[in-house]
C-alpha positions in Angstrom: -37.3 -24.4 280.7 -34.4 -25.0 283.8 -35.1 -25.5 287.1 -36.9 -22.4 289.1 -33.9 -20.4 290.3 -32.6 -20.2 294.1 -33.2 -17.1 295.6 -29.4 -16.6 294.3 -28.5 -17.5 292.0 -24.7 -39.7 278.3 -27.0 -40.9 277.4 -29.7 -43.6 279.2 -29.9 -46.7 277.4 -36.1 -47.7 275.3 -38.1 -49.7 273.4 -37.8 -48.7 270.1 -40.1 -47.3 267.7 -42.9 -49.4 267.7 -42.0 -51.8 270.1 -44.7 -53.8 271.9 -46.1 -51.7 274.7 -49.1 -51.0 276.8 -52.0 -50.9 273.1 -53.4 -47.1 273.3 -56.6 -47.9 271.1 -57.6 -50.2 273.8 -57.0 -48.2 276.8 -54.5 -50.2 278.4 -52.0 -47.1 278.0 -53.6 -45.1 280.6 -54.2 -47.4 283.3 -50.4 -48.2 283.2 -47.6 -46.7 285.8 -45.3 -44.3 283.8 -42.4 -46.1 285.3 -43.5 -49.6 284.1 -43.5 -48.1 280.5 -39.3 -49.4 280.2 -38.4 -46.2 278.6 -35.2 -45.0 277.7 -33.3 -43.3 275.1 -31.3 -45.5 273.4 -32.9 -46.6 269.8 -35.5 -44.4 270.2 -36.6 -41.7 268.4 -34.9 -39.4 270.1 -31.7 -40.9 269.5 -30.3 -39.7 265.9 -31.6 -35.8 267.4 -28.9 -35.8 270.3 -26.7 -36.9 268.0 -27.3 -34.4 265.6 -27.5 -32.1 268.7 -23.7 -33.0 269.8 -22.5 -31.9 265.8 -23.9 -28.6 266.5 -22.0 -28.0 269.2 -18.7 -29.4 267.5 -19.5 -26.8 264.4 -20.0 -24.1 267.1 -16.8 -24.7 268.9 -18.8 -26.0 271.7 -15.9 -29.2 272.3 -15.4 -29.3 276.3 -19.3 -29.7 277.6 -21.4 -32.6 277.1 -24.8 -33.1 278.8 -26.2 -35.5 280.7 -29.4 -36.5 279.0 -32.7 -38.3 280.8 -36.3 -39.5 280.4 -38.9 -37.0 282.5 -42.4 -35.6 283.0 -41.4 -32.4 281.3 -38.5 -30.4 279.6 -35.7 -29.1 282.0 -32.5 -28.5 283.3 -32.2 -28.6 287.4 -30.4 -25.4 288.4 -26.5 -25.7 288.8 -26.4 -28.7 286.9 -25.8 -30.3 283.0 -28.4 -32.9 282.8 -30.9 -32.3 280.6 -35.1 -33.9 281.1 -37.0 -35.0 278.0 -40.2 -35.7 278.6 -40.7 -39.2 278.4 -43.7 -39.4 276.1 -41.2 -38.1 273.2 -39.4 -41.7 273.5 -42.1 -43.9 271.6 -44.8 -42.9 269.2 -48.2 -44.0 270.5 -47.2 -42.1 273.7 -46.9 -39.0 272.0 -49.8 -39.6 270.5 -51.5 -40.3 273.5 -50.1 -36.9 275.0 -51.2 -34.7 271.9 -54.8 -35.9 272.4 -55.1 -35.3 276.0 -53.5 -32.1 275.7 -53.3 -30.8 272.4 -49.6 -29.8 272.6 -47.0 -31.3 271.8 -42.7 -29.8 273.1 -41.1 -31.5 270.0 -43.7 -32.9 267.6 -41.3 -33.4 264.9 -37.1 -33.7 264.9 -36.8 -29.8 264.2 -38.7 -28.7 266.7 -37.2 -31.6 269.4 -33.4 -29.5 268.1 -35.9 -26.3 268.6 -36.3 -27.4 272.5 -32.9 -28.9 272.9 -31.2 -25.7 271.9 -33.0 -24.0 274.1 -32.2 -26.3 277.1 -28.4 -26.5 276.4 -28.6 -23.3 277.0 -29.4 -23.4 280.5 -26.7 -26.3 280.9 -24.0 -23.6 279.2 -25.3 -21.0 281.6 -24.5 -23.2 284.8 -21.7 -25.2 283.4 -19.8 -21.6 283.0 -21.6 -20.1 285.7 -22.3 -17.3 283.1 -24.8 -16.0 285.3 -22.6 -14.7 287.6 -20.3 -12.7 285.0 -21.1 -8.9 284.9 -21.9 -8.3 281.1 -24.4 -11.2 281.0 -25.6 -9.4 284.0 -26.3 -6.2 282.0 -27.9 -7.9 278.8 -30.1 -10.4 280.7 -30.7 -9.5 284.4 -30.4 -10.6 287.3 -30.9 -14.4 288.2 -32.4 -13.4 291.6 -35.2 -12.1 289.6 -38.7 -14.1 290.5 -39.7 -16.9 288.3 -43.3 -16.8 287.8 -44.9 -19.4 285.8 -47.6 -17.3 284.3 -45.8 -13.6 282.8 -47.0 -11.4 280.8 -45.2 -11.3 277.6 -45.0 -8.5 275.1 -45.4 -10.2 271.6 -43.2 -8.7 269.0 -40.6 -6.6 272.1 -37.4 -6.1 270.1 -35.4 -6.7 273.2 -35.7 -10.6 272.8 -35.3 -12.7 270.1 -37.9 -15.2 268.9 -37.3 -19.0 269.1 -39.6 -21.1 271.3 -43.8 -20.3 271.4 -45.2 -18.5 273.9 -42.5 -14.9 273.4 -40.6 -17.6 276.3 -37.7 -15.6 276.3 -39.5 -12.7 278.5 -40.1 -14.9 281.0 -37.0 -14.6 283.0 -33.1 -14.1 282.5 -32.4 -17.1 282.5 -35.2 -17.8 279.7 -33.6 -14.6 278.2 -30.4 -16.2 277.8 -31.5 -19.7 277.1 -33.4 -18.2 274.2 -30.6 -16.5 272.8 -28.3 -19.2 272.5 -30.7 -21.7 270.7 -31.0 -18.8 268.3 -27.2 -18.5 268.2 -26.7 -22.0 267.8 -29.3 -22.7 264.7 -27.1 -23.7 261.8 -26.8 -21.6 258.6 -28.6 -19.2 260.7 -28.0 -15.2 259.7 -29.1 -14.0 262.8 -27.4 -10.7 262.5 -29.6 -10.0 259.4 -32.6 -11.2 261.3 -32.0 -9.1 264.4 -30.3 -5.9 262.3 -33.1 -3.8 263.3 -33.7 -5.6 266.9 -30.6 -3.9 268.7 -31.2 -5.2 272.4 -31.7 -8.5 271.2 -28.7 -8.4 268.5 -26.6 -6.9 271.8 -27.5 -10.2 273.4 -26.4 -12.5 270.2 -23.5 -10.5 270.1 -22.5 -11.0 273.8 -23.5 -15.1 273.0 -21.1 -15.4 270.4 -18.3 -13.5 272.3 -18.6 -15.7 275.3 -18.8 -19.1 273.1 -16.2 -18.0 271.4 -14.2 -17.6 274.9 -15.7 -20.4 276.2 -15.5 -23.2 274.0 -12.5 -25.1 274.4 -12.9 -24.9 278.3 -13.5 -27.3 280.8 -16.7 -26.4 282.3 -16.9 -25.6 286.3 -20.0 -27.4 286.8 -20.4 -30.4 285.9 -23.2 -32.1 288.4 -25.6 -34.0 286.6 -28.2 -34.6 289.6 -31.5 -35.3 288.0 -35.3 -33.5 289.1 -37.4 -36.4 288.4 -36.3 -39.9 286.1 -39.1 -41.7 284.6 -37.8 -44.9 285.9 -39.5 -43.6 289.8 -43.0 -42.1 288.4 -45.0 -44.4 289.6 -48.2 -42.2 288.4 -50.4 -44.0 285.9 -50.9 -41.8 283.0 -54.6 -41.4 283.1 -53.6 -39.8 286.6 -50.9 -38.0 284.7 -52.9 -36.5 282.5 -56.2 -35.6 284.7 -53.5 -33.3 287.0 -52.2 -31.4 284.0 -55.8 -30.4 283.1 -57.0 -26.8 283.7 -59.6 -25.8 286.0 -63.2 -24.5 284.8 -62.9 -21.3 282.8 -64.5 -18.6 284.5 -65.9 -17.4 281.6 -67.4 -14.0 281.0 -70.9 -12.6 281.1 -72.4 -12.1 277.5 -70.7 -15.1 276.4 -74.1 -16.6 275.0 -74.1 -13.4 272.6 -70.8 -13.6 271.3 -71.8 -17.1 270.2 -74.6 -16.4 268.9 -72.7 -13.5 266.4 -70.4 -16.3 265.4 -73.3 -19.3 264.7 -76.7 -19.7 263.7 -79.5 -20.5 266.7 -81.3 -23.3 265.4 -83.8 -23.5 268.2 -86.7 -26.1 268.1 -89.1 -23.9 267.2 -87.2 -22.2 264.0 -88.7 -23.8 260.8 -86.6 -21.6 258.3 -84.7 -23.3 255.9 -81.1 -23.4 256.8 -79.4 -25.8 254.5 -77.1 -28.3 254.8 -75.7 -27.0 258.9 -73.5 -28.4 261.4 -73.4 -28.4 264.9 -70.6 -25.6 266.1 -69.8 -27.8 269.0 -68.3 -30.4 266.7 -66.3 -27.5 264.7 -64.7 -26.1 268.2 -64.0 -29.7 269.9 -62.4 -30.4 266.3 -60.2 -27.1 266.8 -59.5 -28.1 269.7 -56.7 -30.4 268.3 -54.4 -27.5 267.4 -55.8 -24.2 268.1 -53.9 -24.4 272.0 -51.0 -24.8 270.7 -51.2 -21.6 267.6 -52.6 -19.5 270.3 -50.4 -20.0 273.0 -47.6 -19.5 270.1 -48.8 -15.5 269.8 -50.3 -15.0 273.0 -48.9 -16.7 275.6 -52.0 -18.0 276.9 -51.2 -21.6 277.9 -52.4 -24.3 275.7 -53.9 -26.4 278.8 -56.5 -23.1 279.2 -57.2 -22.9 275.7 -58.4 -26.3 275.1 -60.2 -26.4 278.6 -62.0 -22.6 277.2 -62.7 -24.7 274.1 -64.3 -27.5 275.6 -66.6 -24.7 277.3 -67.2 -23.2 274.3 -68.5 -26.7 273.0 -70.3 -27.3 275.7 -72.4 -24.1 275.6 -73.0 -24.1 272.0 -74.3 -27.3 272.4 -76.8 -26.1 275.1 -77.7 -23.1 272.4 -77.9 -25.4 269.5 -75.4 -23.7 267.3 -75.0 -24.2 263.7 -73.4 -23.2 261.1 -73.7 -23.7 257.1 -71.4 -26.7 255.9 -69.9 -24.5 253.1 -68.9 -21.7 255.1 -66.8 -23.5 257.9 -63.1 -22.0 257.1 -65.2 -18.8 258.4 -66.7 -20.1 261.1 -63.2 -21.4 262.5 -61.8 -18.1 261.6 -64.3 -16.5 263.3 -63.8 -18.6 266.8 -60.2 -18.3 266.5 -60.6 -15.0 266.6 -62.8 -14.7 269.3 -60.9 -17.5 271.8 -57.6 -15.4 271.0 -59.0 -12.0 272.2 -60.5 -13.9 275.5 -56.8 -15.3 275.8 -54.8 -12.2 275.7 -57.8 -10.9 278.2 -56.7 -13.5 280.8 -53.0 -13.2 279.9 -52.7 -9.7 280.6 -55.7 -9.5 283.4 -55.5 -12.9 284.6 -59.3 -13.3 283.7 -61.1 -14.0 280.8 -63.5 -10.8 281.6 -61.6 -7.6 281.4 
């Protein structure tokens, strides 16, 4: 996740775990600026995982370039530079649980998949340390860097020209996502990923070409070696409530029929229906309850951010309320099968039409 491209192409010193902080149960936490929170990285949790992020690159022959590591809103690398953003609510734990319940998704939930981002970002910082980008072979396997970055692509789950590593099939994104992808792949330890990708050959071209140029590379002094940072947490003078209400989606625009689909999925308890249904819930309570992780499991296979999903499932909620929904107590892994299945077809709907109705 770098920087949007041009049109051409350390460590901080935080509380620690558990420290005394703004209390999240009470609702302190949100009314408070981001920058009074005192973050930083030192002692934090984050600490032991960019060390154990620096010994990967020392068993991968990766010995001249160190980044530039930083607290941020979001994960990043600013074009032409080696500093990498963490988001700040991955420096102390009741800030990441505040983030996973206003948004259901969590970039580095637990220390393999922080290493799962921070592969991925180093790779940017390689790119524009060696200025890879401008080489012609990385040219031919990834693209151009001119290319447009558009936030919201349509991905191709399963495409044997990329390899696999963050949710969302991220590497089709862009070149520069292409190539970012490939190298946290490459640089996973004990990782055979010439047995993984034997029958992938685009993508195994691209691993192949990664470990040629590291190989190369390694023991060089980079050429850039900027370390200008996009946004430190230290200047976010946002409170988080704030924070958080901006990063919310905008109302589904959800499509006609709806009301029947829910209907197949539940049972209508309406005021008037006297039949005896047992021991029955209310399906709003099932889909706000999926709402905790389903976002992030569908954006994983479809692409479909998980900000949409959970604001589609609060819809959902919402109208099965208004239907009076239900469904039998003992049957409830169907149920959530059910609406997982029908939430993932509306999401590859919008990913590949940009609407929920085809």
């Amino acid at each position: 996740m770098a920087a949007k491209p041009p049109s051409l192409p350390s460590t901080a010193a935080a509380a620690a775990p558990g420290a005394a902080g703004p209390d999240f149960e009470s609702g302190k936490l949100g009314l408070t600026p981001i920058r009074d929170l005192a973050l930083s990285l030192a002692d934090s949790p984050l600490a032991p995982v960019l060390e154990e992020l620096g010994r990967e690159l020392e068993r991968h022959g990766i010995r001249r370039l160190r980044p530039h590591f930083y607290l941020s809103t979001e994960w990043g690398v600013p074009f032409g530079t080696i500093a990498i953003a963490i988001p700040f609510y991955l420096a102390r734990p009741d800030l990441t649980s505040l983030h996973a319940a206003r948004t259901s998704f969590v970039e580095g939930i637990s220390r393999s998949d922080l290493l799962r981002y921070l592969r991925h970002e180093m790779g940017h910082v390689v790119n524009y340390a060696y200025r890879l980008y401008d080489r012609a072979e990385w040219v031919r396997h990834f693209g151009s860097m001119s290319q447009p970055y558009v936030e919201e692509f349509r991905p191709q789950p399963f495409s044997r020209r990329f390899v696999r590593h963050l949710p969302g099939w991220y590497a089709q994104k862009h070149p520069d996502e292409d190539w970012a992808e490939t190298f946290a792949v490459w640089l996973i330890p004990d990782h055979d990923w010439r047995a993984e990708y034997a029958a992938w050959p685009e993508a195994l071209a691209k691993l192949e070409y990664c470990d040629r140029a590291m190989a190369e590379l390694g023991d060089r002094e980079p050429l850039a070696t900027a370390v200008d940072l996009d946004v430190d947490v230290s200047e976010v003078s946002t409170a988080l409530d704030d924070f958080y209400r901006d990063l919310e989606a905008p109302a589904a625009d959800l499509p006609p029929g709806l009301d029947g689909a829910l209907r197949s999925l539940f049972l209508d308890l309406r005021p008037d229906d006297t039949a005896d249904r047992g021991d029955c819930r209310p399906a709003g309570e099932l889909i706000r309850r999926l709402g905790r992780h389903l976002p992030a499991e569908v954006y994983r296979w479809t692409g479909h951010f998980p900000e949409r999903t959970r604001r589609l499932l609060l819809e959902l909620g919402a109208r099965s309320d208004a239907l009076r929904l239900a469904y039998p107590a003992a049957r409830e892994n169907e149920a959530a099968l059910a609406l997982t299945t029908l939430v993932t077809a509306l999401a590859m709907n919008y990913v590949h039409g940009g609407s929920y109705a085809p």
